[in-house]
mmCIF file of the N, C-alpha and C atoms, coordinates in Angstrom:
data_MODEL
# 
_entry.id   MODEL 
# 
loop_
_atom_site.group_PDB 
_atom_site.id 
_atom_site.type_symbol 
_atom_site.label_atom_id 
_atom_site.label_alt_id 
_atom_site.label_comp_id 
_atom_site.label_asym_id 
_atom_site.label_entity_id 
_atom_site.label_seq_id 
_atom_site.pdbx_PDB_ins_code 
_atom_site.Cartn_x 
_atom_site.Cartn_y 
_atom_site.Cartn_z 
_atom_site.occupancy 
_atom_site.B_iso_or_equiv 
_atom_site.pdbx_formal_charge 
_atom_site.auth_seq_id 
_atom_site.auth_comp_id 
_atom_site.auth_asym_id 
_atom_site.auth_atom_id 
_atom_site.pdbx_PDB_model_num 
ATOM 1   N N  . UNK A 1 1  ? 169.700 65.193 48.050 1.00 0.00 ? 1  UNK A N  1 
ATOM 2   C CA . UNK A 1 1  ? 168.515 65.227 48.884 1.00 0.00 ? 1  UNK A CA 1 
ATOM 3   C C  . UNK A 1 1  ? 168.467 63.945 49.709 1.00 0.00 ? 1  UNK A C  1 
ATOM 4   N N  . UNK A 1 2  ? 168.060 63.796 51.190 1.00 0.00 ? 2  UNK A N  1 
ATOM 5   C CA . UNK A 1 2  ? 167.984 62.628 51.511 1.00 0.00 ? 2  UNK A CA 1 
ATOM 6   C C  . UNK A 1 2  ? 166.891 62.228 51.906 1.00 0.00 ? 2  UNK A C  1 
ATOM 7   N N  . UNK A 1 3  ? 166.640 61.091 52.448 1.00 0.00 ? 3  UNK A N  1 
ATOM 8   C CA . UNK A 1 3  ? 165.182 60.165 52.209 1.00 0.00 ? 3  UNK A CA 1 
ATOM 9   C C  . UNK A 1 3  ? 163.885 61.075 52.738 1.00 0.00 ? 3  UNK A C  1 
ATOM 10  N N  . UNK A 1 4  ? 164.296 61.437 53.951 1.00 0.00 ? 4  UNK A N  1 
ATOM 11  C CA . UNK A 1 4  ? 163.251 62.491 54.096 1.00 0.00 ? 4  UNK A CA 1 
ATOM 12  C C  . UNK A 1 4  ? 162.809 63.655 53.550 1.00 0.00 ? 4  UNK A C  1 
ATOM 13  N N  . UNK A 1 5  ? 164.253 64.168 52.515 1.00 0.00 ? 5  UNK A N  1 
ATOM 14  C CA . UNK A 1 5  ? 163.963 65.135 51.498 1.00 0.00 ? 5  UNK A CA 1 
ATOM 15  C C  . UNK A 1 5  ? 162.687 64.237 50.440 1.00 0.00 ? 5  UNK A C  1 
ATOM 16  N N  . UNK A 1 6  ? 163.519 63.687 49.839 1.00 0.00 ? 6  UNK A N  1 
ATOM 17  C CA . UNK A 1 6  ? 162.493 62.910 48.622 1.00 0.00 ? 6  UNK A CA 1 
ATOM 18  C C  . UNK A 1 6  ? 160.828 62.897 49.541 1.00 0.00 ? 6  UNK A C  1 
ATOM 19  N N  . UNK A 1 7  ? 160.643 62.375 50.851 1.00 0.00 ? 7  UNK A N  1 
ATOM 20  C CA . UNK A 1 7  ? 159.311 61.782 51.353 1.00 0.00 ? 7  UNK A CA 1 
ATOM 21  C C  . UNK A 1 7  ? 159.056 63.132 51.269 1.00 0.00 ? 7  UNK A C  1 
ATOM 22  N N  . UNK A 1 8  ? 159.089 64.402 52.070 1.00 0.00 ? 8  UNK A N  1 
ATOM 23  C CA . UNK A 1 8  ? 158.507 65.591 52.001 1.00 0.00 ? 8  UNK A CA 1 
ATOM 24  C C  . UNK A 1 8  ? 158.422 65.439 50.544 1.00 0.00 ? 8  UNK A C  1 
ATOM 25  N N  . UNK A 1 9  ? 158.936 65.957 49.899 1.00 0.00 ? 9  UNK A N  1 
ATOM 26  C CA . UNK A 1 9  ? 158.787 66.061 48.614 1.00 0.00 ? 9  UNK A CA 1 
ATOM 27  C C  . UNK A 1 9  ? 157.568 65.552 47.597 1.00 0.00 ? 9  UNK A C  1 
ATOM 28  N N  . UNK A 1 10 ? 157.719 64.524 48.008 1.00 0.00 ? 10 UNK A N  1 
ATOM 29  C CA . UNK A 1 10 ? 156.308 63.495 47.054 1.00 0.00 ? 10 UNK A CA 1 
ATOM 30  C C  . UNK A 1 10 ? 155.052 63.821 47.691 1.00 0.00 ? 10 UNK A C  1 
ATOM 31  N N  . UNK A 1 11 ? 155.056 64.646 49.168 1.00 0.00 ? 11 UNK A N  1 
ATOM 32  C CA . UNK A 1 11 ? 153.939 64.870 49.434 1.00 0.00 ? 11 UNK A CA 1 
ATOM 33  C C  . UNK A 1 11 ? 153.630 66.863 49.258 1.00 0.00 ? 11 UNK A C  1 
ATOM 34  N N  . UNK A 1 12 ? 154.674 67.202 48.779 1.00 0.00 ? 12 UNK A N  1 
ATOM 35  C CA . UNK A 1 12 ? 154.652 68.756 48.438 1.00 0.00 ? 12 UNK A CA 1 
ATOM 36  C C  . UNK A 1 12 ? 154.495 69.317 49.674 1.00 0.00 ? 12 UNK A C  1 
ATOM 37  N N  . UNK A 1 13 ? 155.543 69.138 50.800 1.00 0.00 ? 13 UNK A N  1 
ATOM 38  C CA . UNK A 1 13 ? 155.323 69.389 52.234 1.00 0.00 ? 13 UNK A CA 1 
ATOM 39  C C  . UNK A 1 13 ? 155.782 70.610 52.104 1.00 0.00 ? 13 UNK A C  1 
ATOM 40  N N  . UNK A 1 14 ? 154.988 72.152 52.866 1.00 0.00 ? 14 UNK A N  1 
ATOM 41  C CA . UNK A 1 14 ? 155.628 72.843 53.223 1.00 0.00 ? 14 UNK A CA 1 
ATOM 42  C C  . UNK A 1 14 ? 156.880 73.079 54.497 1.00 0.00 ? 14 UNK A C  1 
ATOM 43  N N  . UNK A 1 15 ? 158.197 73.024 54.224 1.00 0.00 ? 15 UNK A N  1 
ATOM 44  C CA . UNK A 1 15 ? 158.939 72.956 55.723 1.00 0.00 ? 15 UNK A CA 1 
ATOM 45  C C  . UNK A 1 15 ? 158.836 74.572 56.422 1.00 0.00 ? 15 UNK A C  1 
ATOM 46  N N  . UNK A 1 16 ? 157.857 75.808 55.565 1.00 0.00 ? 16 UNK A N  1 
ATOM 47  C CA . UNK A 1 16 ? 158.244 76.541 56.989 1.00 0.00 ? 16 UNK A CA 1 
ATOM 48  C C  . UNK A 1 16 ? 156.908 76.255 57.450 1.00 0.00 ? 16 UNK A C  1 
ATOM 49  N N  . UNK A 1 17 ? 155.711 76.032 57.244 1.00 0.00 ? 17 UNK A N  1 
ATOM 50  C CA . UNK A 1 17 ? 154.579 75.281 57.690 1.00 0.00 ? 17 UNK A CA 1 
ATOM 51  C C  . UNK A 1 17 ? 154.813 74.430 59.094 1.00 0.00 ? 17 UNK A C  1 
ATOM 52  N N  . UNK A 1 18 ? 156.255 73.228 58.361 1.00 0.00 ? 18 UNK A N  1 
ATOM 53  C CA . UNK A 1 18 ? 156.523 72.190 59.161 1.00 0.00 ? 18 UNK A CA 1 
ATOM 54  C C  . UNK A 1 18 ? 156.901 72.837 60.386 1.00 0.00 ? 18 UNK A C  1 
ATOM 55  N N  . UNK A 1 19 ? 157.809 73.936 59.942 1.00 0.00 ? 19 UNK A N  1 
ATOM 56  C CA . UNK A 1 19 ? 158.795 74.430 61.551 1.00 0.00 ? 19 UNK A CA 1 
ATOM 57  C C  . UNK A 1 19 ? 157.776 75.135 62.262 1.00 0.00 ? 19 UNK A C  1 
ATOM 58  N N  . UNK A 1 20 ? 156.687 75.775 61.379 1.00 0.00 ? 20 UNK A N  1 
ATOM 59  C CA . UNK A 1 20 ? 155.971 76.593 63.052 1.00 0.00 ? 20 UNK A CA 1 
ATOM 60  C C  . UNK A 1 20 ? 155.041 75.013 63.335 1.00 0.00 ? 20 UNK A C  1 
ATOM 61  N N  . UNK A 1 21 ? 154.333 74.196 62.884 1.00 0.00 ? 21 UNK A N  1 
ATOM 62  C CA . UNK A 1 21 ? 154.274 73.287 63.729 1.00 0.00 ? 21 UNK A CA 1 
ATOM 63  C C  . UNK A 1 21 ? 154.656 72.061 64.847 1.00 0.00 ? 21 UNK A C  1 
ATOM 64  N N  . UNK A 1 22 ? 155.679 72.251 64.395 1.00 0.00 ? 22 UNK A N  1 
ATOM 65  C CA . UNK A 1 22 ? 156.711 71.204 64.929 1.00 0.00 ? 22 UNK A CA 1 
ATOM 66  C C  . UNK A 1 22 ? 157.635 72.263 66.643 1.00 0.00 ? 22 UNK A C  1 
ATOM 67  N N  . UNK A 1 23 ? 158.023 73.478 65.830 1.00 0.00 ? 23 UNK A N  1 
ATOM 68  C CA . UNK A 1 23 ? 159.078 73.993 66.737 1.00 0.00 ? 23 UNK A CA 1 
ATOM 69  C C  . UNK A 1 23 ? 160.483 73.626 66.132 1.00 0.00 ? 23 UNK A C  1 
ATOM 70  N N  . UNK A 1 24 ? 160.702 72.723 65.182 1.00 0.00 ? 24 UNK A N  1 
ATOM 71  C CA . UNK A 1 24 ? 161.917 72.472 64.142 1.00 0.00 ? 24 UNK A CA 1 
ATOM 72  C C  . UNK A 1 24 ? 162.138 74.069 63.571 1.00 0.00 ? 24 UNK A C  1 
ATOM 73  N N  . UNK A 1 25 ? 163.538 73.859 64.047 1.00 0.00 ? 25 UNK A N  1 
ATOM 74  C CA . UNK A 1 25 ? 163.963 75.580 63.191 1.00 0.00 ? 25 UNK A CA 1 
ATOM 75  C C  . UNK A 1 25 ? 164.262 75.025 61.564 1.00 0.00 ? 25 UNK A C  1 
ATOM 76  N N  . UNK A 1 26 ? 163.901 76.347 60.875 1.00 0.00 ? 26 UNK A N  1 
ATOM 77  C CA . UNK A 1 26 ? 163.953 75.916 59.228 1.00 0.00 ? 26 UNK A CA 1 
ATOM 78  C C  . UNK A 1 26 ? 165.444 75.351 58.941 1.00 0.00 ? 26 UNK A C  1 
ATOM 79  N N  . UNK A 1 27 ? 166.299 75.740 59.677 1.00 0.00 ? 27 UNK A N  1 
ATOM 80  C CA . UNK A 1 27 ? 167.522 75.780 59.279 1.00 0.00 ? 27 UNK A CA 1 
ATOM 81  C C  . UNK A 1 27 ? 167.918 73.915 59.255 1.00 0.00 ? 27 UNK A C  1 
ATOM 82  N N  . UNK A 1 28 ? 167.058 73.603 60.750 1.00 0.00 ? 28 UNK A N  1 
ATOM 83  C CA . UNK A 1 28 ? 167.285 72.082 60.667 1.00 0.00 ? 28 UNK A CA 1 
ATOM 84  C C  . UNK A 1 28 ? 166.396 71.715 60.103 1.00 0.00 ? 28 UNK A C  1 
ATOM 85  N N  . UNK A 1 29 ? 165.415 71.927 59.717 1.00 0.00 ? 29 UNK A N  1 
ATOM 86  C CA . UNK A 1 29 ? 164.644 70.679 58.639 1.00 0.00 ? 29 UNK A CA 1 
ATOM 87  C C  . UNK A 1 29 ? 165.625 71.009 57.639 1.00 0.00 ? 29 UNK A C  1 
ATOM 88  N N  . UNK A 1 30 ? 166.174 72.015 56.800 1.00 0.00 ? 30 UNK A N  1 
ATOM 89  C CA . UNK A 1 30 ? 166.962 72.012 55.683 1.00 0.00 ? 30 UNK A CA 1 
ATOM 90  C C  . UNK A 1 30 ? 167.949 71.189 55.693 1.00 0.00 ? 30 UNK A C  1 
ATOM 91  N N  . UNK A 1 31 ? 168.615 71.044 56.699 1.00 0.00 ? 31 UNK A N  1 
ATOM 92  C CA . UNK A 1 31 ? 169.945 70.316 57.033 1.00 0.00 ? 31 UNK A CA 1 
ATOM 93  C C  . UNK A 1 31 ? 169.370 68.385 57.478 1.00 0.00 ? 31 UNK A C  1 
ATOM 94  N N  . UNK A 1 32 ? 168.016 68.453 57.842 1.00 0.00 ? 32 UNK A N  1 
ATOM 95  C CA . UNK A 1 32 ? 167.969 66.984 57.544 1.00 0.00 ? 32 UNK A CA 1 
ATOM 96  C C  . UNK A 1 32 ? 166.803 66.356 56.291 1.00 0.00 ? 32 UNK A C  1 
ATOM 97  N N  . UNK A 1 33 ? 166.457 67.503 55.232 1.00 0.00 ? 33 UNK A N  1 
ATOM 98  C CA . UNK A 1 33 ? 165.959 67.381 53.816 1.00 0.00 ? 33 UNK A CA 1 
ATOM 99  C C  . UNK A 1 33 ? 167.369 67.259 53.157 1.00 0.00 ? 33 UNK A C  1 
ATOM 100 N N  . UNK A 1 34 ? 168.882 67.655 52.852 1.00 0.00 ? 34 UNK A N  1 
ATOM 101 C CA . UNK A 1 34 ? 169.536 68.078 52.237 1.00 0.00 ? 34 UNK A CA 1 
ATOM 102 C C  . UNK A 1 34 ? 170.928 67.365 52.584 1.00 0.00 ? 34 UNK A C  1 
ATOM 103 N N  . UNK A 1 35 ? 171.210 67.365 53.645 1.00 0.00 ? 35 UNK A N  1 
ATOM 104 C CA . UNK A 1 35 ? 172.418 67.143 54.138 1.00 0.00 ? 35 UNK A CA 1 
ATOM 105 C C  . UNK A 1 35 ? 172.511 65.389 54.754 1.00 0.00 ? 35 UNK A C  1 
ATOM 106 N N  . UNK A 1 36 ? 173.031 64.098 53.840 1.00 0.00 ? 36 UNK A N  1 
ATOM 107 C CA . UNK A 1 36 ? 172.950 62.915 54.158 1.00 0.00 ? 36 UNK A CA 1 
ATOM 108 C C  . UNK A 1 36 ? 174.116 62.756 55.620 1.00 0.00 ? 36 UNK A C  1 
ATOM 109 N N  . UNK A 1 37 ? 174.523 63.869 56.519 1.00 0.00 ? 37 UNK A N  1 
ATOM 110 C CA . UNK A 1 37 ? 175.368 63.338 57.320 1.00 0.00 ? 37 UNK A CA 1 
ATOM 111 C C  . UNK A 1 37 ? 174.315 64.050 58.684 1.00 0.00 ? 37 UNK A C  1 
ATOM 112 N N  . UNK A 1 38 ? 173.384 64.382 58.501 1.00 0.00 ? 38 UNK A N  1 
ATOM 113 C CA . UNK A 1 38 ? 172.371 65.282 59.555 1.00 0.00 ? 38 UNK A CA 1 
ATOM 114 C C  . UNK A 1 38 ? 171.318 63.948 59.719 1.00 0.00 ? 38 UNK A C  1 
ATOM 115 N N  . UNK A 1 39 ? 171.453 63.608 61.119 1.00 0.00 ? 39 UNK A N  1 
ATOM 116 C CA . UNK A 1 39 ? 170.764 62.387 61.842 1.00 0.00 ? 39 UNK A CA 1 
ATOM 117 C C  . UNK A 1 39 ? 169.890 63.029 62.268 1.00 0.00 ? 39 UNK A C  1 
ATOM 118 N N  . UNK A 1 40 ? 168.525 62.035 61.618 1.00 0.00 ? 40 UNK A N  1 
ATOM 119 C CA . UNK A 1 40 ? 166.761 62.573 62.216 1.00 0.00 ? 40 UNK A CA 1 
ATOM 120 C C  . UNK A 1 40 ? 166.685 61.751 63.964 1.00 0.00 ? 40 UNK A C  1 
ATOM 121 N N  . UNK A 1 41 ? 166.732 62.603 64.169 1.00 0.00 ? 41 UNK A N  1 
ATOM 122 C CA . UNK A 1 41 ? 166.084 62.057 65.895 1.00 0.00 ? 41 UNK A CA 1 
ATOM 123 C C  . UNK A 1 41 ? 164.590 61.693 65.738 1.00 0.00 ? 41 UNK A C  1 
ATOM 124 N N  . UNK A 1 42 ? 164.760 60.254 66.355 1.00 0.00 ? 42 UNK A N  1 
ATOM 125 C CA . UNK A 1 42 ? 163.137 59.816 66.866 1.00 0.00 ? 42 UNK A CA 1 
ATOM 126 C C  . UNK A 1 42 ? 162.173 60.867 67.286 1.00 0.00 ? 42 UNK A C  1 
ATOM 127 N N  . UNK A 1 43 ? 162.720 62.011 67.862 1.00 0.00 ? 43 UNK A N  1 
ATOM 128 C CA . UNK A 1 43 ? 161.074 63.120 68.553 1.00 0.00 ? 43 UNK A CA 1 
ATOM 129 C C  . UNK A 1 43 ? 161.413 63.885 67.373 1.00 0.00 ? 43 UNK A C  1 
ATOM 130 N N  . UNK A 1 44 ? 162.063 63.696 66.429 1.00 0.00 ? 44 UNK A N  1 
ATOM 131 C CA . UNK A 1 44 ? 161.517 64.846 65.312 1.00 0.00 ? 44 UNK A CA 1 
ATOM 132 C C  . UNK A 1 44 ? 161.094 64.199 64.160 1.00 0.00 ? 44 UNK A C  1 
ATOM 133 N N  . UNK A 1 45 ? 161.162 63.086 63.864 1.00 0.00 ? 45 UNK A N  1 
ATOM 134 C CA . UNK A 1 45 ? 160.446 62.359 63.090 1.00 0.00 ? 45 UNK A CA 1 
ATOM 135 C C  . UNK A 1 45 ? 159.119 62.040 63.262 1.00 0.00 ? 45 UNK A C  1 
ATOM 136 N N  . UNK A 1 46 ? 159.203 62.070 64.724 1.00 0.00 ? 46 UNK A N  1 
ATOM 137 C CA . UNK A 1 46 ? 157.706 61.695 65.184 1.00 0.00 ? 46 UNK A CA 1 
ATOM 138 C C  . UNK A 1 46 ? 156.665 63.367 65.319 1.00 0.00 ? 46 UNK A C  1 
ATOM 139 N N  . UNK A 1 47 ? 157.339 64.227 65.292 1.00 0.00 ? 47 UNK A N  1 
ATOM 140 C CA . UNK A 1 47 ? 156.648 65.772 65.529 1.00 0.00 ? 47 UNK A CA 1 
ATOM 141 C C  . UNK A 1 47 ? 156.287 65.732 63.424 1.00 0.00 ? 47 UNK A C  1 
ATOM 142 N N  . UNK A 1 48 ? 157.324 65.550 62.808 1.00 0.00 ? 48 UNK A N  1 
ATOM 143 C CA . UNK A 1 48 ? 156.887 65.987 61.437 1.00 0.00 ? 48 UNK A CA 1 
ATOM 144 C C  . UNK A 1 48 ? 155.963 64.967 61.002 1.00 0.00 ? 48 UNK A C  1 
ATOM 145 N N  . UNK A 1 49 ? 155.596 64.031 61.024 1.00 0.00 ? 49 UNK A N  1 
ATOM 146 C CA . UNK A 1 49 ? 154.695 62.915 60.516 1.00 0.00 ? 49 UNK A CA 1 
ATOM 147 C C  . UNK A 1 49 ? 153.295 63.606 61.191 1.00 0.00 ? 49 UNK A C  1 
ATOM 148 N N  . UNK A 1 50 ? 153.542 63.937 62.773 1.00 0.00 ? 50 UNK A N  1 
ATOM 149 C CA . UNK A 1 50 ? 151.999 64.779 63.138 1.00 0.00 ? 50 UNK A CA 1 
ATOM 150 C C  . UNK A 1 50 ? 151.591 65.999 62.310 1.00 0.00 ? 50 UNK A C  1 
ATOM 151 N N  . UNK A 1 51 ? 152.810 66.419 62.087 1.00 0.00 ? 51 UNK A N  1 
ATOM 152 C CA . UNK A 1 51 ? 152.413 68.058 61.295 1.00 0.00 ? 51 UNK A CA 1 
ATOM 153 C C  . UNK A 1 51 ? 152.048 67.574 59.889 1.00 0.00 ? 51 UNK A C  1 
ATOM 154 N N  . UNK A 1 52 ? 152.226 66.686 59.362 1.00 0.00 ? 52 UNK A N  1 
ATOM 155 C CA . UNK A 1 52 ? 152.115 66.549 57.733 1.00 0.00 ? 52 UNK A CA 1 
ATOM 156 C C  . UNK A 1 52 ? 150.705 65.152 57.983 1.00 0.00 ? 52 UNK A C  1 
ATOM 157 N N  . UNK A 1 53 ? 150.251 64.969 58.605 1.00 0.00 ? 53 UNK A N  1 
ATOM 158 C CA . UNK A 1 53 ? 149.120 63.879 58.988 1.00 0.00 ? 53 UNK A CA 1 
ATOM 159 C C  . UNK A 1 53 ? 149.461 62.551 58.363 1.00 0.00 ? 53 UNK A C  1 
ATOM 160 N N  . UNK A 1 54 ? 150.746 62.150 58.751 1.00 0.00 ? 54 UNK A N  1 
ATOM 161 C CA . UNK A 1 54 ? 151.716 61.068 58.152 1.00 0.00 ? 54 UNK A CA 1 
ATOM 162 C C  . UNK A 1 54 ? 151.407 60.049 59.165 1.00 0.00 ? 54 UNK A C  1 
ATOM 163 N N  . UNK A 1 55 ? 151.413 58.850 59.026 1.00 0.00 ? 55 UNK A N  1 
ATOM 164 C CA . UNK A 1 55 ? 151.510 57.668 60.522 1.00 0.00 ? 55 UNK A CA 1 
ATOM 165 C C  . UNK A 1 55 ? 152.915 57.584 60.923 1.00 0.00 ? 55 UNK A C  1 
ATOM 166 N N  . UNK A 1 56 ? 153.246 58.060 61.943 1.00 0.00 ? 56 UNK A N  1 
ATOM 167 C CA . UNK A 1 56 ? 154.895 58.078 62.196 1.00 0.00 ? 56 UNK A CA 1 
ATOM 168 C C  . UNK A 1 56 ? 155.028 56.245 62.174 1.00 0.00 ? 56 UNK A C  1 
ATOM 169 N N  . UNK A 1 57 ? 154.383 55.295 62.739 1.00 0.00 ? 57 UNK A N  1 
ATOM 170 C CA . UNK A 1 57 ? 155.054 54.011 62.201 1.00 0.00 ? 57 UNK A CA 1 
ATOM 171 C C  . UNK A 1 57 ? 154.980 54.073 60.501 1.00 0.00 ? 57 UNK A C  1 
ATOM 172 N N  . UNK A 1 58 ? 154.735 54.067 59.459 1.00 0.00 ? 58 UNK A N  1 
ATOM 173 C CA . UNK A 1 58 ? 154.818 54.424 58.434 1.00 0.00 ? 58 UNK A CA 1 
ATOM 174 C C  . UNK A 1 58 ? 156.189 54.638 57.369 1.00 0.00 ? 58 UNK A C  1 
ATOM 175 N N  . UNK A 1 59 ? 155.936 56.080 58.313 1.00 0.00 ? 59 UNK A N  1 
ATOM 176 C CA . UNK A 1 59 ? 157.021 56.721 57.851 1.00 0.00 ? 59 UNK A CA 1 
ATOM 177 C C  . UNK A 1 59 ? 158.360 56.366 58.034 1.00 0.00 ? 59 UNK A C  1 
ATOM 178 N N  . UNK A 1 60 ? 158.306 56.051 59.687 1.00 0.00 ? 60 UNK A N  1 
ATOM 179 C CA . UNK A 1 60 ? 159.568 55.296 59.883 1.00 0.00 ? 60 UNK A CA 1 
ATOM 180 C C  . UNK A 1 60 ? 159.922 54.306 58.570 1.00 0.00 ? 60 UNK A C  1 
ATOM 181 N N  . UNK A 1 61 ? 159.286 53.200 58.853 1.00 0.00 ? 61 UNK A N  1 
ATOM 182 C CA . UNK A 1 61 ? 159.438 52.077 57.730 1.00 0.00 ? 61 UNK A CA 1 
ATOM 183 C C  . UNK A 1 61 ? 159.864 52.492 56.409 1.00 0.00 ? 61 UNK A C  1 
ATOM 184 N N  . UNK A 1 62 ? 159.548 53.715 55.599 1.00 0.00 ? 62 UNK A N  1 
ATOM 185 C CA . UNK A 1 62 ? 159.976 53.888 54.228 1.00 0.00 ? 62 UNK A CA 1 
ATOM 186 C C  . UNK A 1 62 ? 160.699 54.645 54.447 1.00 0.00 ? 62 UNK A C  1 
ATOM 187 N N  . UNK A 1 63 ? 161.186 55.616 55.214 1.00 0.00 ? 63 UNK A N  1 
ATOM 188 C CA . UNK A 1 63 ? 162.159 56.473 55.394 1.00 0.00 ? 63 UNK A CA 1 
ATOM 189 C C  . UNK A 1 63 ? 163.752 55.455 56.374 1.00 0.00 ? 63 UNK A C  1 
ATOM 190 N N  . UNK A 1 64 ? 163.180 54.079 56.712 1.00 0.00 ? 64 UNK A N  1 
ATOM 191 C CA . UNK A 1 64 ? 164.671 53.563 56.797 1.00 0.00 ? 64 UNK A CA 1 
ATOM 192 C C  . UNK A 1 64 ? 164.613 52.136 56.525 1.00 0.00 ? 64 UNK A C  1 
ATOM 193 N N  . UNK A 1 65 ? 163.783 51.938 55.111 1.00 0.00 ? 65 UNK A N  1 
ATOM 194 C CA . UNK A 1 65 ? 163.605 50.913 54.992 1.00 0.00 ? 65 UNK A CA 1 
ATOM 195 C C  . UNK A 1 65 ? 164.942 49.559 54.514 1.00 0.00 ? 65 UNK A C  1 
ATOM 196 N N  . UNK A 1 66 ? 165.964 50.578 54.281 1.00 0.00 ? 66 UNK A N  1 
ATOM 197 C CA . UNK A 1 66 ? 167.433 49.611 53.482 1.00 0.00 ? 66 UNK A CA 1 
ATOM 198 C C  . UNK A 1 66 ? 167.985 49.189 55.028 1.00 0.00 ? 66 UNK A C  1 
ATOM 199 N N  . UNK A 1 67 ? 167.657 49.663 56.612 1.00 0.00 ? 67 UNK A N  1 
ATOM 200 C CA . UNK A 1 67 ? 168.390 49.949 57.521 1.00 0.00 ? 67 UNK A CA 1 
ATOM 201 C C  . UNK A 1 67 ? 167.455 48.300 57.849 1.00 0.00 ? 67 UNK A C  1 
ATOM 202 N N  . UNK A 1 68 ? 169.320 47.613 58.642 1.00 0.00 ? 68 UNK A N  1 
ATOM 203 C CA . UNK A 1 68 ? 168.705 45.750 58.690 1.00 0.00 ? 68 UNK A CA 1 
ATOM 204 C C  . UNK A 1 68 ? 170.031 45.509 59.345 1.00 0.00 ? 68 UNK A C  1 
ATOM 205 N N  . UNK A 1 69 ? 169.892 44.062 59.918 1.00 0.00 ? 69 UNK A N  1 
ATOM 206 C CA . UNK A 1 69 ? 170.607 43.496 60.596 1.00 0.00 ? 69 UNK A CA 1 
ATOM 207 C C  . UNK A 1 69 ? 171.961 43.091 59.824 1.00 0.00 ? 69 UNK A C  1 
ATOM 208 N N  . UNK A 1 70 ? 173.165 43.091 60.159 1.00 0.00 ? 70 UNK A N  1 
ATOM 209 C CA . UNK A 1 70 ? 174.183 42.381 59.564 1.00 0.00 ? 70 UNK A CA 1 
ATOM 210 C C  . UNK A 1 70 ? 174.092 40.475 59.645 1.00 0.00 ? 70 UNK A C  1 
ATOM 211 N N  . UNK A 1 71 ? 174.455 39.765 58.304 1.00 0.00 ? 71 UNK A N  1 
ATOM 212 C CA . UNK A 1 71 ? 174.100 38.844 58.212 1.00 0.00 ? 71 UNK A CA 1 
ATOM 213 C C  . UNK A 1 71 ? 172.502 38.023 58.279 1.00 0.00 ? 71 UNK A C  1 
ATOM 214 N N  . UNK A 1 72 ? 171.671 39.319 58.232 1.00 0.00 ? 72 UNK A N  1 
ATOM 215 C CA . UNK A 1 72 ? 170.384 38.379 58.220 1.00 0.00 ? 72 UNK A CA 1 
ATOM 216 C C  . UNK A 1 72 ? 169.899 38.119 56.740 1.00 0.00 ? 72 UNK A C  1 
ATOM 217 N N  . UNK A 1 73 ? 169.414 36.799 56.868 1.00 0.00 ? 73 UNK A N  1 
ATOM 218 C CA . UNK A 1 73 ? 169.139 36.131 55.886 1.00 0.00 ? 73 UNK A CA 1 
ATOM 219 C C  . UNK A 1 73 ? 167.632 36.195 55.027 1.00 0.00 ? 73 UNK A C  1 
ATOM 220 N N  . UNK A 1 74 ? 167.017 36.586 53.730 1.00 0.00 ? 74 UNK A N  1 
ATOM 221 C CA . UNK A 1 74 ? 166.261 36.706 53.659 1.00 0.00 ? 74 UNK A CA 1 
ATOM 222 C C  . UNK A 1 74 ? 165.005 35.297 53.886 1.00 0.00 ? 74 UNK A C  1 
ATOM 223 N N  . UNK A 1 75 ? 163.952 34.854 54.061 1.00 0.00 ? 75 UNK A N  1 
ATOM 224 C CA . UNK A 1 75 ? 163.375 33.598 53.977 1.00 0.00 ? 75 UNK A CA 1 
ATOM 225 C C  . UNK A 1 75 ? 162.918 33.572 53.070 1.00 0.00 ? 75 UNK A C  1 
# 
């Protein structure tokens, strides 16, 4: 499952709910709940956070929170 699988998840999101709000076909929310090589595009991250009443800055942040600069240093 990948990060956005787990986040739907903890919130018991329906994805065919998600797809008639969004316009996301079921087939791709499955393939970016499931499949770690299926890249979330910015306008569909930002359409599912509206459909699930998520703060898309938010979500961003915990859904790519390991994602960081090479060589940066913590303070």
């Amino acid at each position: 499952m990948t990060d956005l699988g787990l986040y739907l998840a903890k919130r018991t999101v329906n994805k065919a709910e998600v797809s008639r709000r969004t316009g996301i076909s079921k087939s791709r929310l499955t393939q970016l709940t499931s499949n770690d090589s299926a890249k979330l595009r910015a306008d569909e991250l930002y359409l599912i956070a509206l459909a699930i009443n998520a703060d898309p800055g938010e979500m961003f942040k915990e859904l790519f929170e390991g994602v960081g600069l090479k060589g940066k240093k913590d303070k």
